[in-house]
Backbone as JSON, one array per atom type, in Angstrom:
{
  "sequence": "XXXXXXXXXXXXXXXXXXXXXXXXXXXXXXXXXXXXXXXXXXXXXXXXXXXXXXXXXXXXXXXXXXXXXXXXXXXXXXXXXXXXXXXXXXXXXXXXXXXXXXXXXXXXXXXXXXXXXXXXXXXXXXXXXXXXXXXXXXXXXXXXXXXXXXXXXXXXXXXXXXXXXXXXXXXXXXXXXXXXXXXXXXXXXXXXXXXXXXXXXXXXXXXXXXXXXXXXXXXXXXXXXXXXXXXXXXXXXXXXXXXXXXXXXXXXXXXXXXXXXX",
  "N": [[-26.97, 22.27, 15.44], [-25.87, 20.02, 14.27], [-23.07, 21.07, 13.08], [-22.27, 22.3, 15.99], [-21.27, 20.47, 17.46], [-19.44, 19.28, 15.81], [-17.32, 21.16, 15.63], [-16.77, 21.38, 18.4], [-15.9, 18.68, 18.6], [-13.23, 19.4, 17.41], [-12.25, 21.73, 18.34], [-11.29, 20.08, 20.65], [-9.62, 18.09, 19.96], [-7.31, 19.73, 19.05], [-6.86, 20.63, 21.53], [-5.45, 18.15, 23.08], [-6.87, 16.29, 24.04], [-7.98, 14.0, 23.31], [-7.22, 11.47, 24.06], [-8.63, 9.47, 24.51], [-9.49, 8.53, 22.13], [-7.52, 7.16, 20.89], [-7.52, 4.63, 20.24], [-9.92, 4.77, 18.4], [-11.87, 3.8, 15.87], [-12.4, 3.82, 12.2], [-14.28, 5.42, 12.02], [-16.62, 8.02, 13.78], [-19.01, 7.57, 15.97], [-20.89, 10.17, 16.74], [-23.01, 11.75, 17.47], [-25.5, 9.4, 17.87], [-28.59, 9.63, 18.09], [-29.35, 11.58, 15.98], [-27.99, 10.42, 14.17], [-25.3, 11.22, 13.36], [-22.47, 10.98, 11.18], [-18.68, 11.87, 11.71], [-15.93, 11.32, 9.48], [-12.76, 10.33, 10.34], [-9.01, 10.76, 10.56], [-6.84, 8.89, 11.43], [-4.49, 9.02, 11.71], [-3.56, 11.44, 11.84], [-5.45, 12.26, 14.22], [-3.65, 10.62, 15.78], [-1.54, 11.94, 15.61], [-1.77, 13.99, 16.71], [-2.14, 13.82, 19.52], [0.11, 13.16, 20.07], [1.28, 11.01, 19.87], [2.2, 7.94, 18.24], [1.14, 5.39, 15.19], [1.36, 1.64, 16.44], [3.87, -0.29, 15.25], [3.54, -3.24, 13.69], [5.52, -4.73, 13.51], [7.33, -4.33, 15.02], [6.45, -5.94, 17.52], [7.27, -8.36, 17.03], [8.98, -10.97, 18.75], [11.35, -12.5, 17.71], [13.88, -12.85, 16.11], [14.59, -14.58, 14.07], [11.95, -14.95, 12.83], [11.45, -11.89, 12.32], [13.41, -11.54, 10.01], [12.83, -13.38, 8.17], [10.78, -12.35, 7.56], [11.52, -9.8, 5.83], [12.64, -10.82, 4.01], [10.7, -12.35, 2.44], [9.09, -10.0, 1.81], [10.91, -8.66, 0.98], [12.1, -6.13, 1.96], [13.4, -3.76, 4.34], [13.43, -4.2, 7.74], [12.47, -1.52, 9.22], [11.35, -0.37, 6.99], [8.69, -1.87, 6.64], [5.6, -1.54, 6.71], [2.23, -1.67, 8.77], [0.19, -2.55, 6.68], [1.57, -3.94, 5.02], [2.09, -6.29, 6.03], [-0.3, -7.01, 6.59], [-1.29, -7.75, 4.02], [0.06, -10.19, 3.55], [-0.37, -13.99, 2.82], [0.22, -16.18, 3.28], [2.86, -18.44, 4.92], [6.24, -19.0, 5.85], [8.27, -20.62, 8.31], [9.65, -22.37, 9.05], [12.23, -24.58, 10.45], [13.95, -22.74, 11.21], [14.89, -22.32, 14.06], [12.97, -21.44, 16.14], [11.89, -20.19, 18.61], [9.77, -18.54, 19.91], [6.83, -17.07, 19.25], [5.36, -14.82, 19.3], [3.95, -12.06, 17.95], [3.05, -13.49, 15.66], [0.07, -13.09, 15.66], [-0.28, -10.66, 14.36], [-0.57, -11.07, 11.64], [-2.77, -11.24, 10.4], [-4.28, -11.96, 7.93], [-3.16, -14.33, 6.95], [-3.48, -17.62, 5.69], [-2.06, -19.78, 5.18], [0.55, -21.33, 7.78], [3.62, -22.31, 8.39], [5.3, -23.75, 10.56], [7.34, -25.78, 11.72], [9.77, -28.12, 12.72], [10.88, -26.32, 14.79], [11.79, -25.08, 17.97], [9.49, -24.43, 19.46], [7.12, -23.8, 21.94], [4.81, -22.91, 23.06], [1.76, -21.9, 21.44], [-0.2, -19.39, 21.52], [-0.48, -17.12, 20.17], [-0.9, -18.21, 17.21], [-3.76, -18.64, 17.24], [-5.16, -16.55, 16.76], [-5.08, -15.66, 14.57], [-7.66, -16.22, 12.21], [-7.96, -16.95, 9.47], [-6.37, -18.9, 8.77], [-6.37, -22.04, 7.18], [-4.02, -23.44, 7.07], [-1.87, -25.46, 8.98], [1.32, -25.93, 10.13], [3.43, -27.8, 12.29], [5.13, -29.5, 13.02], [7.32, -31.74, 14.73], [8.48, -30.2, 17.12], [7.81, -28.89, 20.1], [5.31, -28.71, 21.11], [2.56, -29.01, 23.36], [0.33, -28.34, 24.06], [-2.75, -27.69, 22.52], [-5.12, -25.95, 22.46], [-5.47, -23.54, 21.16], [-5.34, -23.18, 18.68], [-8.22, -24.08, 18.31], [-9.69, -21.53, 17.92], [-9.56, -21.26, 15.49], [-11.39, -21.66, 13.07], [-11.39, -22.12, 10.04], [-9.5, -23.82, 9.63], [-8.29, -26.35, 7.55], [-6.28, -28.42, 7.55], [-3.84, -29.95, 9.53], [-0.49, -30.33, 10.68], [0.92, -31.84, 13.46], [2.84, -33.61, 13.86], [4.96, -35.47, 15.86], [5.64, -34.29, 18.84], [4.76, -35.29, 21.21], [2.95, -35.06, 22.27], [0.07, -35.69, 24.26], [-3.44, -35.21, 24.85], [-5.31, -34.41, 22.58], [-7.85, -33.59, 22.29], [-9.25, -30.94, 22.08], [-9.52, -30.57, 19.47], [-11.89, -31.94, 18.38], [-13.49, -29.25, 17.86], [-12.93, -28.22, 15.46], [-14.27, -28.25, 12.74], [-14.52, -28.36, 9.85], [-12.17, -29.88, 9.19], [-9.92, -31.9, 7.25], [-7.86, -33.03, 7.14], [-5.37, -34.84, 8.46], [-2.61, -34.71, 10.59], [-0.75, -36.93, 13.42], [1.75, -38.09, 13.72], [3.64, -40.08, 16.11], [3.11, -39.28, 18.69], [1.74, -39.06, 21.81], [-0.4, -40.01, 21.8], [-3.67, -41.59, 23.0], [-6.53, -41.45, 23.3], [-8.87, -41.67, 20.75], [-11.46, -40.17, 20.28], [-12.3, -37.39, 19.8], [-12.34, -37.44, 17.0], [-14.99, -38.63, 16.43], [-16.61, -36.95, 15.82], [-16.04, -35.31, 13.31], [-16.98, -35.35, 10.62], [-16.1, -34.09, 7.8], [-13.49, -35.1, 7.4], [-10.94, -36.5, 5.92], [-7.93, -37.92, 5.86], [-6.33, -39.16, 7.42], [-3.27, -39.29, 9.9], [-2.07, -41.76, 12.69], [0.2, -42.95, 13.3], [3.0, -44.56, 15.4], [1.75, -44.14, 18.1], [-0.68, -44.88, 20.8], [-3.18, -46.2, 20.46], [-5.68, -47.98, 21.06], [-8.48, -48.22, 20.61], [-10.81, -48.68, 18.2], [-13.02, -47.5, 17.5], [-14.33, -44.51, 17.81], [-13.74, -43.56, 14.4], [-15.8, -45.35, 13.06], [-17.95, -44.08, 11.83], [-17.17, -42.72, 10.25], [-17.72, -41.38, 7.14], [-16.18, -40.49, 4.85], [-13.65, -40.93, 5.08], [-10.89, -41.45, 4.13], [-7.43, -41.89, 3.44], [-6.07, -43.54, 6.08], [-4.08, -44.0, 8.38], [-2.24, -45.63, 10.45], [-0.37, -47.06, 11.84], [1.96, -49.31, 14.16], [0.66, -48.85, 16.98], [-1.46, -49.87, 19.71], [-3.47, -51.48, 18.66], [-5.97, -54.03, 18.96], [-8.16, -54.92, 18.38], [-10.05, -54.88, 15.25], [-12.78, -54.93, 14.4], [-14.66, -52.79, 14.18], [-14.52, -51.55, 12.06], [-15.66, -53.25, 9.85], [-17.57, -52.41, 8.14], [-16.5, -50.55, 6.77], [-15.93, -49.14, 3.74], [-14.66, -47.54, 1.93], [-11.87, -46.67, 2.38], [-8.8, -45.95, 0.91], [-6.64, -46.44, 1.46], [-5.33, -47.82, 3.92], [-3.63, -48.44, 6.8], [-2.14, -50.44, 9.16], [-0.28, -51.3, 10.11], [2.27, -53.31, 12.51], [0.91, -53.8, 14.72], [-1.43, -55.12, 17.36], [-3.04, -57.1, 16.13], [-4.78, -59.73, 15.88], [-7.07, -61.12, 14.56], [-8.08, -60.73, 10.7], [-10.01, -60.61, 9.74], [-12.81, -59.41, 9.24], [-11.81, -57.25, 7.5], [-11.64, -58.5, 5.47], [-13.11, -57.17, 3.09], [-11.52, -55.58, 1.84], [-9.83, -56.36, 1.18]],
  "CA": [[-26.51, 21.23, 16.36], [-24.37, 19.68, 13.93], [-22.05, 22.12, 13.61], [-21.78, 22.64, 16.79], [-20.62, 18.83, 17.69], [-18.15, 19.29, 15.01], [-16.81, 22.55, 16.37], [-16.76, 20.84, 20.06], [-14.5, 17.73, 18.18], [-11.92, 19.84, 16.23], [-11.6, 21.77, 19.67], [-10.77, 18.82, 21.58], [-8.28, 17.84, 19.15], [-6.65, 21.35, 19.45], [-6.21, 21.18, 22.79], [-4.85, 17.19, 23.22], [-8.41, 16.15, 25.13], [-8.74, 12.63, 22.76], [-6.43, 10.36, 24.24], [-9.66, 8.08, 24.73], [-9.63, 7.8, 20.95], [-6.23, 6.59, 20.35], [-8.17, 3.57, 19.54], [-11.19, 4.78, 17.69], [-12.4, 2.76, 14.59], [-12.3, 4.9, 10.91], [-15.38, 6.91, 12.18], [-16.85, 7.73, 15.05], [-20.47, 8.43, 15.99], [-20.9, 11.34, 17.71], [-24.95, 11.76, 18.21], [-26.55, 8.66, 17.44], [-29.87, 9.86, 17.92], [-29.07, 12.22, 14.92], [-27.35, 9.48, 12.91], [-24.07, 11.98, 12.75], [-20.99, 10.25, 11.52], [-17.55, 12.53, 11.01], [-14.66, 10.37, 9.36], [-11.2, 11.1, 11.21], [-8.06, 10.55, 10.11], [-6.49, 7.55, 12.72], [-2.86, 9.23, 11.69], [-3.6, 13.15, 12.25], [-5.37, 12.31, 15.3], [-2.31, 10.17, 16.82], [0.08, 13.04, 15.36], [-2.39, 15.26, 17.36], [-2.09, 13.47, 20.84], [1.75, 13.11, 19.84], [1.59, 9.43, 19.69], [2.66, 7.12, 16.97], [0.77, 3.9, 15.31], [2.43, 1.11, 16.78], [3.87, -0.65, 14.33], [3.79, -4.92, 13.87], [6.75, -5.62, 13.09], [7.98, -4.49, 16.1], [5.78, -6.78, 18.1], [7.6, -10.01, 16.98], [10.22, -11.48, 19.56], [12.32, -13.79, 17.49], [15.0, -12.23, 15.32], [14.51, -15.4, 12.8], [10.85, -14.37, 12.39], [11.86, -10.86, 11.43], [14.39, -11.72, 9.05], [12.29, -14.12, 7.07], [9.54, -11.57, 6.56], [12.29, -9.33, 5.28], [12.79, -11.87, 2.53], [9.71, -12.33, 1.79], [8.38, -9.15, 1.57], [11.63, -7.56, 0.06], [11.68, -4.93, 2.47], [14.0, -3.73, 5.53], [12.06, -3.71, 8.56], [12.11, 0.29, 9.51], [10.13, -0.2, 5.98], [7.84, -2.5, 7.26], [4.35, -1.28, 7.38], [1.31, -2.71, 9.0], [-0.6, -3.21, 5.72], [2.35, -4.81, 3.95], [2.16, -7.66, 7.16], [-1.48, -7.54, 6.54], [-1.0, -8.45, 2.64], [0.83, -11.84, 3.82], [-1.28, -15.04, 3.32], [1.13, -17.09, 4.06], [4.13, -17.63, 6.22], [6.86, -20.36, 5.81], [8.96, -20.45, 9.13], [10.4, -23.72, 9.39], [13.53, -25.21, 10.52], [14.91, -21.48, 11.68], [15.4, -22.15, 15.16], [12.08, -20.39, 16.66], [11.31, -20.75, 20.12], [8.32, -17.43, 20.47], [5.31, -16.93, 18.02], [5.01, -13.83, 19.63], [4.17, -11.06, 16.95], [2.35, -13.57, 14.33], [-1.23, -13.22, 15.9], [-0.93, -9.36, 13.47], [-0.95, -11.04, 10.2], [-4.34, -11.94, 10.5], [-4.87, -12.7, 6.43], [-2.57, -15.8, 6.67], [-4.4, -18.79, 5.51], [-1.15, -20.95, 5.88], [1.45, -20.81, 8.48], [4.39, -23.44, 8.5], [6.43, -23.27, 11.92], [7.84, -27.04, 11.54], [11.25, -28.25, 12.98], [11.66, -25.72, 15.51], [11.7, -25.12, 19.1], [8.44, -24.12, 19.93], [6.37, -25.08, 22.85], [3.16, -21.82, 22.88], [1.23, -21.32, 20.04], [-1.23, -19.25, 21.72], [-0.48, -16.42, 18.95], [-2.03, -18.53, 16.16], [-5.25, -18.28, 17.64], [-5.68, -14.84, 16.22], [-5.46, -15.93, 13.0], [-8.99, -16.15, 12.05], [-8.34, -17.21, 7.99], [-5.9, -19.95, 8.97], [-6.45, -22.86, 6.77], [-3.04, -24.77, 7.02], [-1.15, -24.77, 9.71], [2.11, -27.14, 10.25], [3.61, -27.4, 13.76], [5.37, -30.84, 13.22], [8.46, -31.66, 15.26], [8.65, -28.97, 18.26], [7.6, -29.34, 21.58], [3.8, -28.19, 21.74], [1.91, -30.29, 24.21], [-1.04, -27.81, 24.1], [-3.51, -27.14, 20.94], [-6.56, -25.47, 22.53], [-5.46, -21.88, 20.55], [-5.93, -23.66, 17.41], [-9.92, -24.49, 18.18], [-10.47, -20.16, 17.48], [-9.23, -20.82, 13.91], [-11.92, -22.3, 12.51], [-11.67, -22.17, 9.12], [-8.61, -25.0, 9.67], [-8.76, -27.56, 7.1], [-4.98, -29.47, 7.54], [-2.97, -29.84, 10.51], [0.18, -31.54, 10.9], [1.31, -31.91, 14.01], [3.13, -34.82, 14.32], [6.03, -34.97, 17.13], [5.37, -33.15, 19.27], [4.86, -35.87, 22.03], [1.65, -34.29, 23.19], [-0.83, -36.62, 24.67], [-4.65, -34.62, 25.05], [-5.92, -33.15, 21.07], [-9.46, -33.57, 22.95], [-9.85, -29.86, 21.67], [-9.83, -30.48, 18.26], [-13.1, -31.63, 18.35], [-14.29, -28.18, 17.93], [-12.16, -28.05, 13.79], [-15.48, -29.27, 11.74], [-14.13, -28.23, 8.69], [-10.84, -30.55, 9.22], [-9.74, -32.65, 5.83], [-6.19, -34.02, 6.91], [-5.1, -34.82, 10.28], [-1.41, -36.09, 11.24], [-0.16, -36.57, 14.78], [2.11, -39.16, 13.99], [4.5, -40.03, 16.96], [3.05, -38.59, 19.69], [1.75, -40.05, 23.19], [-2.06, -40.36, 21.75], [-4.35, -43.13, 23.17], [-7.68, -41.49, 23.14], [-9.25, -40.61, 19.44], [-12.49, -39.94, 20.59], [-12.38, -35.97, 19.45], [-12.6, -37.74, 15.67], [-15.29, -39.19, 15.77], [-17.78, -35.75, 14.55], [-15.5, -34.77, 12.16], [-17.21, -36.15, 9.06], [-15.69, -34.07, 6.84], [-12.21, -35.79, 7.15], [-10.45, -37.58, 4.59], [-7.06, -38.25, 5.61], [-5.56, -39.24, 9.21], [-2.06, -39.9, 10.22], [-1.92, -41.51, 13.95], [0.75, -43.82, 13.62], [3.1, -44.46, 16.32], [0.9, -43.43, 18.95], [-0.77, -45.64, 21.56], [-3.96, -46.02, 20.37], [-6.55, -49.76, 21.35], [-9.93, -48.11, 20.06], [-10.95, -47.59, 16.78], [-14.9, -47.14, 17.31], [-14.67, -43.35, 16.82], [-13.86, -43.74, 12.88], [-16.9, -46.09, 11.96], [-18.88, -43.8, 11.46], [-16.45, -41.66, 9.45], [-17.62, -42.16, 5.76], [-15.52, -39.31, 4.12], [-12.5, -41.08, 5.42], [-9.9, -42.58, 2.88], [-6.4, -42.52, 3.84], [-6.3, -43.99, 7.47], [-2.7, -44.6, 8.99], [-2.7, -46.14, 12.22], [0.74, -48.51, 12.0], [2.5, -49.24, 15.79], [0.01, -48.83, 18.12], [-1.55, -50.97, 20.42], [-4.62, -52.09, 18.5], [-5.85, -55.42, 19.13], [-9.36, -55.46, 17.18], [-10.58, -54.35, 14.1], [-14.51, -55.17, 13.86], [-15.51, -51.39, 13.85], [-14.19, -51.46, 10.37], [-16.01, -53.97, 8.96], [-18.31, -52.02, 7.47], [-15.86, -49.45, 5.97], [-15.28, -49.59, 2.47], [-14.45, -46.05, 1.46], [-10.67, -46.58, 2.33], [-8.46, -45.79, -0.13], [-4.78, -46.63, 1.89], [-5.56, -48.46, 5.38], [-2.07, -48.85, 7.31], [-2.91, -51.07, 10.67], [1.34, -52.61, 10.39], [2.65, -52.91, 13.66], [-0.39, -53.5, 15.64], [-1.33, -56.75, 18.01], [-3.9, -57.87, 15.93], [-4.72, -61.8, 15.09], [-8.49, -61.42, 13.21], [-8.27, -59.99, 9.89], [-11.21, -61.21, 8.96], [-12.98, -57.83, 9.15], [-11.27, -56.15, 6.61], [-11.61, -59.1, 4.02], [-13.89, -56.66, 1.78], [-10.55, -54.0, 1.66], [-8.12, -57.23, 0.48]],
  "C": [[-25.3, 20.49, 15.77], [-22.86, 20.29, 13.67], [-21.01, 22.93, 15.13], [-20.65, 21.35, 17.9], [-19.28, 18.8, 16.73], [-17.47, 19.91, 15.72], [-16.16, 22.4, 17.85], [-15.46, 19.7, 19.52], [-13.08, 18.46, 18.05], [-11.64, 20.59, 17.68], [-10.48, 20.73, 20.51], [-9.69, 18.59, 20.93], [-7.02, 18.75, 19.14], [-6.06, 21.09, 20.56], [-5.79, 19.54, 23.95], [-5.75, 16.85, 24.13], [-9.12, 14.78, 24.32], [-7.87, 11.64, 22.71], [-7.32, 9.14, 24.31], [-9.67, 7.83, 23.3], [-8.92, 7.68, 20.63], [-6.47, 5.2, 19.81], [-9.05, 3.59, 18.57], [-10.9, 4.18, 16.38], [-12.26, 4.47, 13.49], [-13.53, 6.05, 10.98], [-15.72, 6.41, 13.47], [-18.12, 8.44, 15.33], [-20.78, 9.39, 17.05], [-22.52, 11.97, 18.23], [-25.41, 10.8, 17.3], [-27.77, 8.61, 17.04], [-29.98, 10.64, 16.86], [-28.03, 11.77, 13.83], [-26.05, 10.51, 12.43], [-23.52, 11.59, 12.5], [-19.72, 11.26, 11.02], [-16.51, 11.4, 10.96], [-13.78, 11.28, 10.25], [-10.02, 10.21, 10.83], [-7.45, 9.75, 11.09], [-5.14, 8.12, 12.33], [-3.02, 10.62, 12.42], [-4.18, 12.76, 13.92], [-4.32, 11.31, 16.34], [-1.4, 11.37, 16.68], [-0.65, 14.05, 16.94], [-1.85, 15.0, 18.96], [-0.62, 13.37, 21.44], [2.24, 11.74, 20.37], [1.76, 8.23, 18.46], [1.98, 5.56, 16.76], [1.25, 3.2, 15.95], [2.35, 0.28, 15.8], [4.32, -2.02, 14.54], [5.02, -5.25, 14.31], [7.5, -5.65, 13.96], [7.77, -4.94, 17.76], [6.33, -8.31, 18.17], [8.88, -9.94, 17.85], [11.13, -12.21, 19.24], [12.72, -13.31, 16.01], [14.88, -13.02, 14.1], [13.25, -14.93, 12.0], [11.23, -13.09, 11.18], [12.24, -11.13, 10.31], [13.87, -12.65, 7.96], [11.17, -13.33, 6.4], [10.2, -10.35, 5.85], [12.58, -9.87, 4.35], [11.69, -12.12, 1.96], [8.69, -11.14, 0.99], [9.06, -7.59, 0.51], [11.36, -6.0, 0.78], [12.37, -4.7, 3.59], [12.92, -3.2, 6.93], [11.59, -2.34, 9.03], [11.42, 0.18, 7.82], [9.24, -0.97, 5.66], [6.15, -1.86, 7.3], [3.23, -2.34, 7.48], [0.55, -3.13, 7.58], [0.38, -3.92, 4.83], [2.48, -6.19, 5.36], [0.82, -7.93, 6.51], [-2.0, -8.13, 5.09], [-0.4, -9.92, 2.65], [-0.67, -12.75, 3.77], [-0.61, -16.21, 3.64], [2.76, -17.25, 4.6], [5.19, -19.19, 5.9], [8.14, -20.35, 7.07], [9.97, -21.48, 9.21], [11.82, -24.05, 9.22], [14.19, -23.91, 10.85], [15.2, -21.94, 13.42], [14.46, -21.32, 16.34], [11.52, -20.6, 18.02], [10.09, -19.69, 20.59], [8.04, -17.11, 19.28], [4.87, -15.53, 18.1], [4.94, -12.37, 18.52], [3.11, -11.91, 15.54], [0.88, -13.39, 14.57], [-1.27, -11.55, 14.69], [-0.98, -9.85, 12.16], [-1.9, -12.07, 10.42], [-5.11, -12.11, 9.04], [-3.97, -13.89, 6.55], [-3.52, -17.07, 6.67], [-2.91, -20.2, 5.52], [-0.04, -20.62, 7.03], [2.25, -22.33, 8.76], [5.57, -22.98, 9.9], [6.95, -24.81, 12.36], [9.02, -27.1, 12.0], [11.96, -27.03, 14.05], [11.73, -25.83, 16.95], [10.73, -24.73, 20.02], [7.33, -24.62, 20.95], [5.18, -24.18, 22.89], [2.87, -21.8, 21.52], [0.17, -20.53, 20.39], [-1.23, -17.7, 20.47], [-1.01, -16.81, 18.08], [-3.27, -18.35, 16.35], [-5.98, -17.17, 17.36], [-6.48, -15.01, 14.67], [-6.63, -17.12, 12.31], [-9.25, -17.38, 10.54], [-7.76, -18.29, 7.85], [-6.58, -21.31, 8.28], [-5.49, -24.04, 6.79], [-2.32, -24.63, 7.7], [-0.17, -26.46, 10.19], [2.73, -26.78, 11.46], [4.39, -28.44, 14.2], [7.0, -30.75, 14.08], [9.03, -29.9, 16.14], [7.97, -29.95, 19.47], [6.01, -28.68, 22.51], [3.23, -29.77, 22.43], [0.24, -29.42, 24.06], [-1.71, -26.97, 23.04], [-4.44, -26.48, 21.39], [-6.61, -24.35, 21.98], [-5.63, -22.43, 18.9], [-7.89, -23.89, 17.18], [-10.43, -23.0, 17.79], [-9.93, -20.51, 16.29], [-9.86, -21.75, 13.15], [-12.1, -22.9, 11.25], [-9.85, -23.67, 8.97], [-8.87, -26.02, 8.75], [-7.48, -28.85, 6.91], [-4.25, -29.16, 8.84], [-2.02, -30.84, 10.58], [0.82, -31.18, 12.2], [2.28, -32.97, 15.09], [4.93, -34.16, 15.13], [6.59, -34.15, 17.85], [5.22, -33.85, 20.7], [3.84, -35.12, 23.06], [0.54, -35.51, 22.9], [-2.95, -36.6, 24.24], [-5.02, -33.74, 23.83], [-7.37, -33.23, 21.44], [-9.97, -32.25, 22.43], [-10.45, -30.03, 20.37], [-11.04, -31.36, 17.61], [-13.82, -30.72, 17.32], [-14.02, -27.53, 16.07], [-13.41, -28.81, 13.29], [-15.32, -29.24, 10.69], [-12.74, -29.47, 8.24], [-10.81, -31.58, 8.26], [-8.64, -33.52, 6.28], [-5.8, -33.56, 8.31], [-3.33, -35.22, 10.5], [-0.62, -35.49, 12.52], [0.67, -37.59, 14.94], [3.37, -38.92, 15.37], [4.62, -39.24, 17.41], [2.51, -39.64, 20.76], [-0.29, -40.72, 23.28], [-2.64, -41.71, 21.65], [-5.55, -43.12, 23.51], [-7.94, -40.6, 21.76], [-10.82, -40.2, 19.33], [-13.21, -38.63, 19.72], [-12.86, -36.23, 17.86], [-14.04, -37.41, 15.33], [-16.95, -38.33, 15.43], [-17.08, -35.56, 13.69], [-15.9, -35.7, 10.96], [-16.53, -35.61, 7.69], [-13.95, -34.25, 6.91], [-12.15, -36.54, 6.61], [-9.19, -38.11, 4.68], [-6.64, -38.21, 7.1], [-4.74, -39.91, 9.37], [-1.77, -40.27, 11.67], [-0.66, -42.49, 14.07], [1.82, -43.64, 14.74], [2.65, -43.44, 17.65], [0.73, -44.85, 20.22], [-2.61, -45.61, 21.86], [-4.63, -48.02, 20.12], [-7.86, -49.05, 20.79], [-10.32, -47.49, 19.3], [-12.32, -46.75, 16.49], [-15.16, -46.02, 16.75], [-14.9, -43.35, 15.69], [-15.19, -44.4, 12.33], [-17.7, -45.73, 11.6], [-18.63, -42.4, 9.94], [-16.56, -41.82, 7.57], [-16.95, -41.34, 4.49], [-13.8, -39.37, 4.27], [-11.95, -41.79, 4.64], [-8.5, -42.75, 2.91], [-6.69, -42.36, 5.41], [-4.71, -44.45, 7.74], [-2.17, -44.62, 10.61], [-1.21, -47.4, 12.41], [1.51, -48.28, 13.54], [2.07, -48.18, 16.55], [-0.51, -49.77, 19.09], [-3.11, -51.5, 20.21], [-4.81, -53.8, 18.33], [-7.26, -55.91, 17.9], [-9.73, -54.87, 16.22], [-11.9, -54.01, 13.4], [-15.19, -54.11, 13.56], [-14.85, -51.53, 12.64], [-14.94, -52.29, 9.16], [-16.83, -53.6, 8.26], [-17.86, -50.7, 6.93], [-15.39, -49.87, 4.72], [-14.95, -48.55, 1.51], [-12.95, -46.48, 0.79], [-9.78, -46.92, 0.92], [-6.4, -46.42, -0.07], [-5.58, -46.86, 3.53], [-4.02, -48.96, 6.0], [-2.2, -49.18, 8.47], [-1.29, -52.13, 10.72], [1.5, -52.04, 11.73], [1.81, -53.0, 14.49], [-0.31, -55.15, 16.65], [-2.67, -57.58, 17.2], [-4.3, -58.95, 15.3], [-5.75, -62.15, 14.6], [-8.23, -60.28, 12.29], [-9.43, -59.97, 9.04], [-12.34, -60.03, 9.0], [-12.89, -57.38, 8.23], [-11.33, -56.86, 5.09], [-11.84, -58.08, 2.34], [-12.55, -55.33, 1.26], [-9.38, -54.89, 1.54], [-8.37, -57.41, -0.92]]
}
C-alpha cells in the first residue's frame, strides 16, 4: 500500500497534476489512517509545476523600504532571499519618506520596527508581525491602531502625533510597559485602566478631564499628562509609586491630593 501511494505521488508530479500543492507545508500526509508521511522538496515541486517561490522582497511597495533593507542586510535585492528577510529582528525606517507598509507583514521575526517621521496613514501590515515588541509610529498620520491589538507580545509604543482620537483598542496590549501618545486628539483613557503591567505613560497635550482609569495602576511610575484639560486630581491621592508626575498645564486649583508626592 505504501508503495503504491508513493508511486501514485511521484506520478502526479510527472505529469504536472499538483498545482493544489503549490502551497503544501514541508510534508504532507498522504494516508492518515496509516500514519504515512513523505517529505517533499517545496522547490522541486514548484520547478515541477513550472512555478517559482515568490519571493518577499518583491512584495514591498515603497522604493525607500527596499533600499534600506539593502543596507542593512548588505545585499542587492535580486540577492534577496526569503530567509535572509526572515533573519531581520529589527527594522529602522524612519524619517525616509514612507507612505505604504506594504511588504513588512513577511518579516515576521521583527521584534522592533521604527517607521517614525513619515507619511504613513495604514499600518494594517504590522499586524502580521506576531514577535513585535517595539514598535514606533510617532509623527505620521495614523488615525487607526486596531492592527496593532494581533501583536501581542507589544511591550512599547510610541505613537505620539499622529492626531488620532479612539486607542480604545489598545486595551487588548496586556503586556504594555511604555505608552506615549503625546499630541494627539485623546480625551478618553479608559482602555488604561487593565493594563497593570504599565510603567510609563506619555499623554500630554491631549484633551484629557478623567484620571480615574490610572488609580488603580500600581506599576505606574512615570505619568506625563501636562496641557490637558484636567481639573481634579483626587484619584491620585492614594498613588505613591510615581516616580516623575507631570500634571503642568492643566486647570487645576486643589493640590492637596498629591501632598504625599511633594
Amino acid at each position: 500500500m505504501k508503495k503504491f501511494i508513493i508511486a501514485t505521488l511521484l506520478v502526479a508530479i510527472s505529469l504536472g497534476l499538483t498545482k493544489s500543492f503549490f502551497n503544501v507545508p514541508t510534508y504532507v500526509v498522504i494516508a492518515e489512517d496509516e500514519g504515512i508521511r513523505i517529505n517533499i522538496d517545496k522547490e522541486k515541486l514548484l520547478e515541477a509545476n513550472g512555478k517559482k517561490e515568490i519571493k518577499y522582497i518583491t512584495e514591498f511597495q515603497d522604493e525607500n523600504i527596499i533600499q534600506r533593507i539593502e543596507e542593512v542586510l548588505g545585499k542587492d535585492r535580486v540577492n534577496i532571499s526569503n530567509d535572509d528577510l526572515l533573519e531581520m529582528t529589527s527594522l529602522d525606517i524612519n524619517s525616509l519618506g514612507i507612505k505604504n507598509l506594504e511588504g513588512i507583514q513577511w518579516l515576521t521575526n521583527l521584534k522592533m520596527l521604527n517607521v517614525g517621521y513619515n507619511d504613513i496613514e495604514d499600518i494594517t501590515p504590522v499586524g502580521a508581525l506576531k514577535k513585535l515588541v517595539y514598535f514606533y509610529g510617532e509623527n505620521n498620520r495614523i488615525k487607526d491602531i486596531a492592527p496593532l491589538t494581533h501583536c501581542e507580545k507589544l511591550e512599547s509604543i510610541n505613537m505620539s502625533n499622529n492626531g488620532m482620537k479612539n486607542i480604545s483598542d489598545l486595551s487588548a496590549l496586556k503586556n504594555l510597559k511604555g505608552l506615549s501618545m503625546k499630541n494627539n486628539n485623546i480625551d478618553n483613557i479608559e482602555f488604561i485602566k487593565n493594563n497593570y503591567s504599565i510603567e510609563m505613560v506619555n499623554l500630554s497635550d491631549n484633551k484629557i478631564k478623567d484620571l480615574s482609569p490610572i488609580q488603580n495602576l500600581k506599576d505606574l511610575k512615570w505619568l506625563f499628562l501636562s496641557n490637558n484639560d484636567i481639573e481634579d486630581v483626587g484619584v491620585l491621592k492614594s498613588v505613591e509609586q510615581f516616580v516623575v508626575l507631570d500634571i503642568n498645564g492643566n486647570n487645576i486649583k486643589n493640590f492637596a491630593p498629591l501632598e504625599k508626592l511633594i
